[in-house]
GUMARSE-899092 format. One line per 4 residues: for each residue x negated, y, z negated of N, C-alpha, C. Coordinates in nm, 2 decimals. Each point is the difference from the previous one (the first is absolute). Example, Ala and Ser with C-alpha at 12.3 -4.5 7.8 and 13.67 -1.06 7.14 Angstrom:
2
-1.32,-0.57,-0.78,0.09,0.12,0.00,-0.09,0.12,0.00 | 0.04,0.11,0.07,-0.09,0.11,0.00,0.08,0.11,-0.08 $
***
This chain:
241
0.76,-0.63,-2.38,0.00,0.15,-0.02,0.11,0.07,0.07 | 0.03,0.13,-0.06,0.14,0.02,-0.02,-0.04,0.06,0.19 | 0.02,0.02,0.12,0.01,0.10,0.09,0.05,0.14,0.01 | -0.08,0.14,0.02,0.08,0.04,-0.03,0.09,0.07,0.11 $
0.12,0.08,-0.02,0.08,0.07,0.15,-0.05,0.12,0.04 | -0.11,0.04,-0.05,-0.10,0.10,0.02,-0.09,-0.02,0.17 | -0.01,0.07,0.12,-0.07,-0.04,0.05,-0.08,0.07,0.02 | -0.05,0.15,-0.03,-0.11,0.12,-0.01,0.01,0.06,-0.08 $
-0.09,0.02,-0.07,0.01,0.08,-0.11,-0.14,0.07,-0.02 | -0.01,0.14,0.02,-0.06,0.13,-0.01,-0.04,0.05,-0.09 | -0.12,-0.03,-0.10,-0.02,0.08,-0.15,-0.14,0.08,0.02 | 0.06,0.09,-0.04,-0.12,0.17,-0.02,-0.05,0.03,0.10 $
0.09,0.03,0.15,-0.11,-0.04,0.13,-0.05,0.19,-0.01 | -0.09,0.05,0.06,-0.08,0.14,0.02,-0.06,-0.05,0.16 | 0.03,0.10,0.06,-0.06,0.04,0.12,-0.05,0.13,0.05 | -0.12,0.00,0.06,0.01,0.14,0.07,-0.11,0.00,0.10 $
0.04,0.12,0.09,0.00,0.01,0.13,-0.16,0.15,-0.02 | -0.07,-0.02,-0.03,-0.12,0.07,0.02,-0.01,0.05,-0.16 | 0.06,0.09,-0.04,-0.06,0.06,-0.15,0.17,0.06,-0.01 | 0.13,-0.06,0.06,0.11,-0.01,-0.02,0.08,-0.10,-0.05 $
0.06,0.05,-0.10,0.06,-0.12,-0.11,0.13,-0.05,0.08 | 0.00,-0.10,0.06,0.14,-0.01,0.11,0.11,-0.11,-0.11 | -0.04,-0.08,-0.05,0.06,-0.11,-0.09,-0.07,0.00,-0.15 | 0.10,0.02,-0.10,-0.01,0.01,-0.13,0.06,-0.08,-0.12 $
-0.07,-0.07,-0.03,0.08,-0.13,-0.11,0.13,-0.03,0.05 | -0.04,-0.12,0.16,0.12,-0.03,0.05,0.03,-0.15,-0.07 | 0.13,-0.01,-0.05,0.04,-0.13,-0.06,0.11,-0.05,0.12 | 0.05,-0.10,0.00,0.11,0.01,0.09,0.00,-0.20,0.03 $
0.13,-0.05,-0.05,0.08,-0.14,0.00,0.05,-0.01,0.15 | -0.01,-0.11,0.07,0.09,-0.03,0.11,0.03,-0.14,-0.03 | 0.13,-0.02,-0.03,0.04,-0.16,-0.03,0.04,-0.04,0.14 | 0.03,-0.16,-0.03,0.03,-0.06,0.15,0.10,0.02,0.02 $
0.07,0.01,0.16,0.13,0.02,0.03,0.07,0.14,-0.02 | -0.08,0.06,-0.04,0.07,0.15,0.02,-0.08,0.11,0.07 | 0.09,0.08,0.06,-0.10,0.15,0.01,0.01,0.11,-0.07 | -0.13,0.04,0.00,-0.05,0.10,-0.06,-0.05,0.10,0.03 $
0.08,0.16,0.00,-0.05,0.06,0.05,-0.07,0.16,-0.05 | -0.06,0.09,0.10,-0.11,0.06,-0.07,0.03,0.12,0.05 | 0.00,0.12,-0.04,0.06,0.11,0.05,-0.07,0.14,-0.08 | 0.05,0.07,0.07,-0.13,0.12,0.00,-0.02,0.09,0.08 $
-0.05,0.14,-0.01,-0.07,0.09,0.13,-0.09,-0.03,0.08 | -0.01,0.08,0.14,-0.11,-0.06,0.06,-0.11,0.04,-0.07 | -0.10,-0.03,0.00,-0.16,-0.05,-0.08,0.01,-0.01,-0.12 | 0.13,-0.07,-0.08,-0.01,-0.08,-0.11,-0.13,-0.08,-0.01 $
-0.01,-0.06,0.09,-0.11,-0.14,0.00,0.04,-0.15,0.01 | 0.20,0.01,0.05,0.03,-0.10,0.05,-0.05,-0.10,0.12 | -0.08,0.04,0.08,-0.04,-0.08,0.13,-0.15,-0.05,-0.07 | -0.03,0.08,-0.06,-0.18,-0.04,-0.08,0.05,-0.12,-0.10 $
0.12,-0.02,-0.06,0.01,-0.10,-0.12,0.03,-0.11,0.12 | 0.09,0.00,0.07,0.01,-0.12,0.12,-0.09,-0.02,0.07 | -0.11,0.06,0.02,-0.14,-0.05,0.00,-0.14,-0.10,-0.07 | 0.03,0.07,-0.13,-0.06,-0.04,-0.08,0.08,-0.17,-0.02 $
0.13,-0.02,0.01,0.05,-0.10,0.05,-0.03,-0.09,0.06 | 0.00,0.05,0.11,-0.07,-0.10,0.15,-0.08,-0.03,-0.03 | -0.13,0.08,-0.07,-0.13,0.01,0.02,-0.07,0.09,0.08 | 0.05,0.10,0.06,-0.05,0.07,0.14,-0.09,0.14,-0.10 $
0.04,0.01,-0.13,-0.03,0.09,-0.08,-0.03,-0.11,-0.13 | -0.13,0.05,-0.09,-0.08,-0.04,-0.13,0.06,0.08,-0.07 | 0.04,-0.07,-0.09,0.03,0.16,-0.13,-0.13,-0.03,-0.08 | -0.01,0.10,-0.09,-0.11,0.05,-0.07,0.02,-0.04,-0.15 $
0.11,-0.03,-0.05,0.06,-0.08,-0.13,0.09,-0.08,0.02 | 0.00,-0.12,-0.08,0.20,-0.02,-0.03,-0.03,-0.15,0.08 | 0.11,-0.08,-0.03,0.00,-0.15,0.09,0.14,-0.05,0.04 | -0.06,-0.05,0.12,0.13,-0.07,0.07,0.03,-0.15,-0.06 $
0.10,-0.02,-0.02,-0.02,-0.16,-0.04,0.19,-0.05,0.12 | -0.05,-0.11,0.06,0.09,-0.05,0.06,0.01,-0.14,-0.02 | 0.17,-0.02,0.06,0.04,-0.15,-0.06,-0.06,-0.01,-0.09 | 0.02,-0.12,-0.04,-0.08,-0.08,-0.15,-0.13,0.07,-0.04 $
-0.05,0.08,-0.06,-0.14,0.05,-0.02,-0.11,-0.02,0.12 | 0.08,0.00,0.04,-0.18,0.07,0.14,-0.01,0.14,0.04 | -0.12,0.03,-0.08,-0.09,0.12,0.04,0.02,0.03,0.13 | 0.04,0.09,0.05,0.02,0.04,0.15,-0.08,0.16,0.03 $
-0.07,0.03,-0.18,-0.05,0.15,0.03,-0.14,0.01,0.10 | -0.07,-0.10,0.00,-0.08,0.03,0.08,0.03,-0.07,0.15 | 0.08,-0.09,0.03,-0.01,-0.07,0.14,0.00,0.10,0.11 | -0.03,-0.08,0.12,0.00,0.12,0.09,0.13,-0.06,0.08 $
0.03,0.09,0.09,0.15,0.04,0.05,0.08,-0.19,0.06 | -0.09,-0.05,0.07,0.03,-0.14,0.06,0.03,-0.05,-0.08 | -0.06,-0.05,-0.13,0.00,-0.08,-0.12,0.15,0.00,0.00 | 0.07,0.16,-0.07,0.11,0.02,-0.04,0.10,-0.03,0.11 $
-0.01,0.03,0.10,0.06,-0.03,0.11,0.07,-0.18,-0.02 | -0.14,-0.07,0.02,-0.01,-0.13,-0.05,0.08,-0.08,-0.12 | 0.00,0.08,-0.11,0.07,-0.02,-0.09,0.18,0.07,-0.01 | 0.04,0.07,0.10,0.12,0.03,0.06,0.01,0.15,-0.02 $
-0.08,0.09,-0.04,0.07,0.16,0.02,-0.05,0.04,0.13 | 0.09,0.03,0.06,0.02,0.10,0.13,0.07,0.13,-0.03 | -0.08,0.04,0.12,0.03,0.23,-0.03,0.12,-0.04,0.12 | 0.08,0.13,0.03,0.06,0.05,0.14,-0.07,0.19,-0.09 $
-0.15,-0.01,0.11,-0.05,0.11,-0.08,0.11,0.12,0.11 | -0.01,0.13,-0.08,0.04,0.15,0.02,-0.08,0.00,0.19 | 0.06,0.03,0.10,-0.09,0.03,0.07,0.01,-0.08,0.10 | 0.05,-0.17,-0.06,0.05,-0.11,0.10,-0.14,-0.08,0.02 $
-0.12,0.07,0.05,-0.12,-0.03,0.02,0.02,-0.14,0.06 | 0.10,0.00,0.15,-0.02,-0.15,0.09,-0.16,0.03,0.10 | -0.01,-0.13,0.01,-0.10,0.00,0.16,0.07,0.02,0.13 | 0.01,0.14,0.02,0.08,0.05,0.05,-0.04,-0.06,0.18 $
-0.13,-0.06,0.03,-0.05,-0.06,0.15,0.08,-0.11,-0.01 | 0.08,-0.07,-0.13,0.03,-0.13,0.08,0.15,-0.04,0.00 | 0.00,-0.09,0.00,0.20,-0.02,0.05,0.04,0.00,-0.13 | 0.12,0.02,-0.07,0.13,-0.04,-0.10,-0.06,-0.13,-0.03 $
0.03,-0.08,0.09,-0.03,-0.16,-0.06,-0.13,-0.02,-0.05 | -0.11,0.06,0.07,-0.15,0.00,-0.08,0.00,0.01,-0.09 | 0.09,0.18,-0.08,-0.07,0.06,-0.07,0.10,-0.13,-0.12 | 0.14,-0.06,0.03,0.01,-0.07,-0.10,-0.07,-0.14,-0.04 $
-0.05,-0.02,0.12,-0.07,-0.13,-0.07,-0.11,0.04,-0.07 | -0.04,0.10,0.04,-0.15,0.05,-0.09,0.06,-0.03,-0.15 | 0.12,0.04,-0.03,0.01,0.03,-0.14,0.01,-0.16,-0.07 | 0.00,-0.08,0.14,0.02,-0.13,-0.13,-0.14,-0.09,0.01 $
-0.14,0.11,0.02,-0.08,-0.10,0.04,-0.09,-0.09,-0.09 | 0.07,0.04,-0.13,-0.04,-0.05,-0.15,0.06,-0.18,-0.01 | 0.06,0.04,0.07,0.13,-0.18,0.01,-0.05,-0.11,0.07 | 0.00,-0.13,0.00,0.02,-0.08,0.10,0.09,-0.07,0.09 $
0.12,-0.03,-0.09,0.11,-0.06,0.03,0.09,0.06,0.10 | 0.00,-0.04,0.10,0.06,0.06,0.14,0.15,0.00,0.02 | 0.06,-0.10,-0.12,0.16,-0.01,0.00,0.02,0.09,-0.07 | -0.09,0.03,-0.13,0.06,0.11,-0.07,-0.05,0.14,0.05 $
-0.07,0.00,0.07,-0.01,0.14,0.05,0.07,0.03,0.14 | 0.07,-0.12,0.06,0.08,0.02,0.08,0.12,0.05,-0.05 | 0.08,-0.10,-0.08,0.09,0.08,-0.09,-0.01,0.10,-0.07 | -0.10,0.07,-0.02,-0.02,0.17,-0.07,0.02,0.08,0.16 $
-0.08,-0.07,0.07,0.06,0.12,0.13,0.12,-0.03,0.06 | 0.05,-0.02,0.00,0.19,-0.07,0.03,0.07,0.11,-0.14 | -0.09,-0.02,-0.11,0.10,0.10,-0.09,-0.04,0.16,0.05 | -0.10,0.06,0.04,0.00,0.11,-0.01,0.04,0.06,0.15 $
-0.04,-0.11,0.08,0.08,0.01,0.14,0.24,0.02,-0.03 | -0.02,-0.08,-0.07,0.17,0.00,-0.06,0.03,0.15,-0.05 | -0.10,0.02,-0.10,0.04,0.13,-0.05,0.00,0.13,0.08 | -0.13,-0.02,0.10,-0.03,0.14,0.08,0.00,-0.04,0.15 $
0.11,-0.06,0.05,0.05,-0.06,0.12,-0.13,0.07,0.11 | 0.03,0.13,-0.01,-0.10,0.13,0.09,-0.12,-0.10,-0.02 | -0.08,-0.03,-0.09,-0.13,-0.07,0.01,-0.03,-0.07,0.11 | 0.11,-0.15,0.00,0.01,-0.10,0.07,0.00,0.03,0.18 $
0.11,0.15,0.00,0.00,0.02,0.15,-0.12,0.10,0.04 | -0.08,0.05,-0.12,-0.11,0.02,0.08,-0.15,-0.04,-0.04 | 0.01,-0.11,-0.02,-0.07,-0.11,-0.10,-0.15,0.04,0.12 | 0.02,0.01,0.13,-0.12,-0.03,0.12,-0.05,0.19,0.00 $
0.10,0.07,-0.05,-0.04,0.14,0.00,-0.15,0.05,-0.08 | -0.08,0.09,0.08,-0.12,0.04,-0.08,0.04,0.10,-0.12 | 0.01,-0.03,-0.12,0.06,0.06,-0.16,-0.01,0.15,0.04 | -0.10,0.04,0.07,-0.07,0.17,-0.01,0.17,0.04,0.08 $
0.04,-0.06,0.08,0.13,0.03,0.10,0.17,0.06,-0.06 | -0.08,-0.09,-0.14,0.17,-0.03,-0.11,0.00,0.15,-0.05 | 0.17,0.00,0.04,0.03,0.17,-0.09,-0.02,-0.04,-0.20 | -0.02,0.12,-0.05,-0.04,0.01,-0.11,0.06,-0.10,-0.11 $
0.16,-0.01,0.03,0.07,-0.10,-0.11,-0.03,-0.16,0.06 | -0.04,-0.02,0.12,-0.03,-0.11,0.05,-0.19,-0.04,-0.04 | -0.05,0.09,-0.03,-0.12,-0.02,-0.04,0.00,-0.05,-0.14 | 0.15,0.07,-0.09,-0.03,0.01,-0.16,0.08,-0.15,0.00 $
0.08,-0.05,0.11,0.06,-0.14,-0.03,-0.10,-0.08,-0.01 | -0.11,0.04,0.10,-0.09,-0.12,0.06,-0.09,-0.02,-0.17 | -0.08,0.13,-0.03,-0.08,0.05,-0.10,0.04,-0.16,-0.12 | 0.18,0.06,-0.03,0.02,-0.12,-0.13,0.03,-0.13,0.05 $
0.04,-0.03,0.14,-0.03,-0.18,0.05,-0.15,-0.03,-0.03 | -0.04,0.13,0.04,-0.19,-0.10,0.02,-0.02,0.01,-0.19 | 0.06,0.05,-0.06,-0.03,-0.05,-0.16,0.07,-0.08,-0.02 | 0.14,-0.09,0.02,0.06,-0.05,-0.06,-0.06,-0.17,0.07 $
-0.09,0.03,0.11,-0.06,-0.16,0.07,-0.11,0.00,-0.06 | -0.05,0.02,-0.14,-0.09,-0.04,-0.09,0.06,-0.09,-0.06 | 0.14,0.01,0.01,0.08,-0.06,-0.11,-0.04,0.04,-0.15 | 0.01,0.14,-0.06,-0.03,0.06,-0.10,0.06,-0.05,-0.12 $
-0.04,0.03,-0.12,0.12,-0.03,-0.11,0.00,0.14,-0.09 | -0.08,0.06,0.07,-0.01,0.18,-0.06,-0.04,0.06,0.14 | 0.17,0.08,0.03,-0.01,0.09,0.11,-0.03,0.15,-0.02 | -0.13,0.07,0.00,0.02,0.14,-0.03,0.08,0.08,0.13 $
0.06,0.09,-0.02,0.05,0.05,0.14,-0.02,0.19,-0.01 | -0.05,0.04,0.03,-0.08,0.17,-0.03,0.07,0.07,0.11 | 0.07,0.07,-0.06,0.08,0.11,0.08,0.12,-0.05,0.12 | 0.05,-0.12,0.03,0.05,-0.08,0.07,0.11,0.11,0.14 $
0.04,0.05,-0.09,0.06,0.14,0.10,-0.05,0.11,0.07 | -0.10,0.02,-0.07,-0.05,0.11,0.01,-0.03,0.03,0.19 | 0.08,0.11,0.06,-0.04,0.08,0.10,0.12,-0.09,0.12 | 0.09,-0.04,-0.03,0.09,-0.09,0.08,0.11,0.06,-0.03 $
0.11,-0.05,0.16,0.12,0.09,-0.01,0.08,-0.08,-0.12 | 0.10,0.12,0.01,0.11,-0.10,-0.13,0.01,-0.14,0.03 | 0.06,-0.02,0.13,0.07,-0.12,0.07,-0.09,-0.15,-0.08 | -0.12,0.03,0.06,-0.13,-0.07,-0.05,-0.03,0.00,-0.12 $
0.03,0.10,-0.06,-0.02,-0.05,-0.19,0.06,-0.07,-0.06 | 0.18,-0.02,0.06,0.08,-0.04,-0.03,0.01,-0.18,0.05 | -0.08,0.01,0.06,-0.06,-0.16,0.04,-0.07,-0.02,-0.13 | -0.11,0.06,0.01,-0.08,-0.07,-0.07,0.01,0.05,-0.12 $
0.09,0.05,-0.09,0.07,0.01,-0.17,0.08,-0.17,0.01 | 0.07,0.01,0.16,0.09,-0.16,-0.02,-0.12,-0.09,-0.05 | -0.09,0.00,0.10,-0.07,-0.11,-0.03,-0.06,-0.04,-0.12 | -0.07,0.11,-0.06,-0.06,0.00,-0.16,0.13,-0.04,-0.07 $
0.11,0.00,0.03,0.12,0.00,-0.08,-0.01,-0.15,0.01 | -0.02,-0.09,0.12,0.01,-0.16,-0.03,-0.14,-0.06,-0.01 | -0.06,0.10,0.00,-0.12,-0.11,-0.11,0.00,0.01,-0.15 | 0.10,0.08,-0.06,0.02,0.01,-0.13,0.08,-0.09,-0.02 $
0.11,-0.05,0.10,0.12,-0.13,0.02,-0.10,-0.13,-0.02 | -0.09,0.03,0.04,-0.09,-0.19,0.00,-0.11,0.04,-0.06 | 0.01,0.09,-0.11,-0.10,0.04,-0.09,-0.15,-0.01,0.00 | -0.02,0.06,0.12,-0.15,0.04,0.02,-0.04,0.09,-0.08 $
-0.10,0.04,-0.06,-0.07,0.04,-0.06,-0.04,0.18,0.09 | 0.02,0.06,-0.07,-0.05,0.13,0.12,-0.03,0.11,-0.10 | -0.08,0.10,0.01,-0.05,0.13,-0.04,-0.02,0.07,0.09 | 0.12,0.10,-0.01,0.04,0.09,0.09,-0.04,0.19,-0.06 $
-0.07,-0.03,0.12,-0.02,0.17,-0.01,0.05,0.07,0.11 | 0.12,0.15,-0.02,0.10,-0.01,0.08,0.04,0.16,-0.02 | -0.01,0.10,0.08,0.02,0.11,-0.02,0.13,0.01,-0.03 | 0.11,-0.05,0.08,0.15,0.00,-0.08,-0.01,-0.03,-0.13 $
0.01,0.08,-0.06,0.04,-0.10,-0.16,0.09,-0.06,-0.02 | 0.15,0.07,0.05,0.09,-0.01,-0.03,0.02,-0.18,-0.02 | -0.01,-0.07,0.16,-0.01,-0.08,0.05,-0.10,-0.08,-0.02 | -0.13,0.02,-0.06,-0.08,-0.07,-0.06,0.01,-0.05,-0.18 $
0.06,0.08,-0.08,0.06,-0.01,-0.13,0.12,-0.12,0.03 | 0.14,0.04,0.13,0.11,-0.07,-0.05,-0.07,-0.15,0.09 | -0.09,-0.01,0.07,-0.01,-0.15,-0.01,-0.09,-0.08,-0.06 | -0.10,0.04,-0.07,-0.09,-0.05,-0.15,0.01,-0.02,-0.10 $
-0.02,-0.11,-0.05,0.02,0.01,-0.15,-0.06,0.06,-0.11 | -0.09,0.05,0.05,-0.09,0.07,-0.07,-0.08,0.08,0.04 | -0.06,0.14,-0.08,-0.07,0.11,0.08,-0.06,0.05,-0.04 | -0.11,0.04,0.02,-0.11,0.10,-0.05,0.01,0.14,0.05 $
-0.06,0.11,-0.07,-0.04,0.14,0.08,-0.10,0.04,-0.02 | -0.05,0.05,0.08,-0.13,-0.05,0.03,-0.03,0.24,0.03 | -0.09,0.04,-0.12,0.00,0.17,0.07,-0.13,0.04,-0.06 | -0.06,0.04,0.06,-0.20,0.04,-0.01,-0.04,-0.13,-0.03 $
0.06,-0.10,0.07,-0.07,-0.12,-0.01,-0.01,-0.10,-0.12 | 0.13,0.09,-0.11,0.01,-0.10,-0.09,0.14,-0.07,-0.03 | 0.05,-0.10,-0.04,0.12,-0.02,-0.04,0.07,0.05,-0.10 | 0.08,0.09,0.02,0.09,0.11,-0.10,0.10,-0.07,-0.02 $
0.08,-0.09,0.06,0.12,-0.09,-0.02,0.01,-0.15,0.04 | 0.08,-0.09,-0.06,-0.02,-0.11,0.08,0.16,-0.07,-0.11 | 0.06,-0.09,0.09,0.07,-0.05,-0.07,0.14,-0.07,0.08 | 0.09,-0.03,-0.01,0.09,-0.09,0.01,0.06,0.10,0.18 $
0.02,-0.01,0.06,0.00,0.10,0.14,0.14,0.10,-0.01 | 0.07,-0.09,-0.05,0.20,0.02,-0.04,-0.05,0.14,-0.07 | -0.08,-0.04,-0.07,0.02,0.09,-0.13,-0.04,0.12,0.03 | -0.19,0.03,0.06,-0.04,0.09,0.06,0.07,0.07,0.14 $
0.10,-0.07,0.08,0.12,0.10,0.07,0.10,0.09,-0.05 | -0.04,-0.03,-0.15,0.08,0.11,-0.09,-0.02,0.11,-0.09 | -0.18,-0.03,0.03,-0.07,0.06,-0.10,0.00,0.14,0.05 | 0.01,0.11,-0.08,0.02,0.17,0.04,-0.14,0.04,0.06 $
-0.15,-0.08,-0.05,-0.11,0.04,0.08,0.00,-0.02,0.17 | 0.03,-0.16,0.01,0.02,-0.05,0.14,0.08,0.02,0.06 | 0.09,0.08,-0.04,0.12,0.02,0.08,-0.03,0.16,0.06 | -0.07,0.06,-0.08,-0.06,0.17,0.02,-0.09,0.02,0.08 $
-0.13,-0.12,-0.06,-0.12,-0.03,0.10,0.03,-0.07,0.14 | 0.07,-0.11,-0.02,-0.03,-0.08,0.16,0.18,-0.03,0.05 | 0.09,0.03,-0.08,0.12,-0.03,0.11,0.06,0.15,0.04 | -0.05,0.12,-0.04,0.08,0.08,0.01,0.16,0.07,-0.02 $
0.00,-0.09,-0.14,0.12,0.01,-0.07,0.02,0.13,-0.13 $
***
């Protein structure tokens, strides 16, 4: 049987938040090896679809199907975890009582293999040197962009194969965003898999291959990313062109 390069795929999802329609006949492809990203105003219902994701949120219609046909609409948040999607949710949400090095091994505690999860912290230690020198530091201590470094190590030591990453910049100085745009920039180089929700648009369209727009919670656009940086809506709505 043929495999396919599909690795999530989203048909008719509906959600809502009390007797509020938040998500509306959500469809939405993520193939392997690329990112894909999701863009929108605040209370689109972008952080609720990256939920419904995880699992941390039920939608009310619609199914998840991952890798090869497995049902992922009902599992609960570990399962997925287990099966490789990790959040770096909006918010950072570390255990802020315990050290950098804790909060990363927490993220690999789905694994066994102690070489390979040595080598995943050696990479994220590589990428975010700052981690490594304050690896013994209590996380709650770390300034904001050092919290949002730590936030996507402790996802990437699940060893994921579907990285969601929810607002990645958001509330950090330039200096610090411009880290971490590099870094999303080389896991597109070794083609991780990522769905990026990203207040920049700008910056979130030119490194995706693909993009959704996501406004009163429905998908109004979606399509090749190149193309949508050109489109006269998106360029009015979200780049300010």
């Amino acid at each position: 049987m043929h495999k396919s390069d599909t690795l999530l795929k989203i048909s008719d999802l509906d959600c809502h938040y009390g007797h509020i329609h938040v998500l509306q006949n959500i469809n939405i492809e993520i193939k392997k090896g690329e990112i894909v990203a999701l863009i929108g105003a605040n209370g689109a219902g972008k952080t609720t679809l990256m939920k419904t994701i995880s699992g941390l949120k039920i939608q009310d219609r619609g199914d998840i199907i991952y890798k090869d046909n497995i049902d992922i609409t009902k599992s609960l948040p570990e399962k997925r975890v287990k099966l490789g999607i990790a959040q770096v949710p909006e918010g950072r949400e570390l255990f802020k009582s315990m050290s950098v090095y804790d909060n990363l091994m927490l993220g690999s505690y789905t694994r066994s293999n102690k070489n390979d999860i040595q080598d995943d912290l050696d990479f994220v230690y590589e990428k975010f040197p700052i981690l490594f020198e304050k690896k013994e530091i209590i996380s709650g201590n770390l300034s904001g962009g050092q919290q949002q470094m730590l936030a996507i190590g402790r996802a990437l030591m699940s060893k994921p194969d579907l990285l969601l990453m929810d607002e990645p910049s958001m509330g950090l100085a330039p200096v610090i965003v411009e880290e971490i745009f590099a870094f999303i920039e080389e896991l597109k180089k070794i083609h991780m898999t990522v769905f990026l929700v990203e207040q920049n648009s700008y910056f979130a369209l030119s490194i995706s291959n693909h993009a959704y727009v996501l406004e009163n919670g429905e998908i109004v656009l979606s399509g090749n990313s190149e193309d949508l940086i050109k489109d006269k809506r998106v360029k009015e709505a979200y780049l300010g062109m």
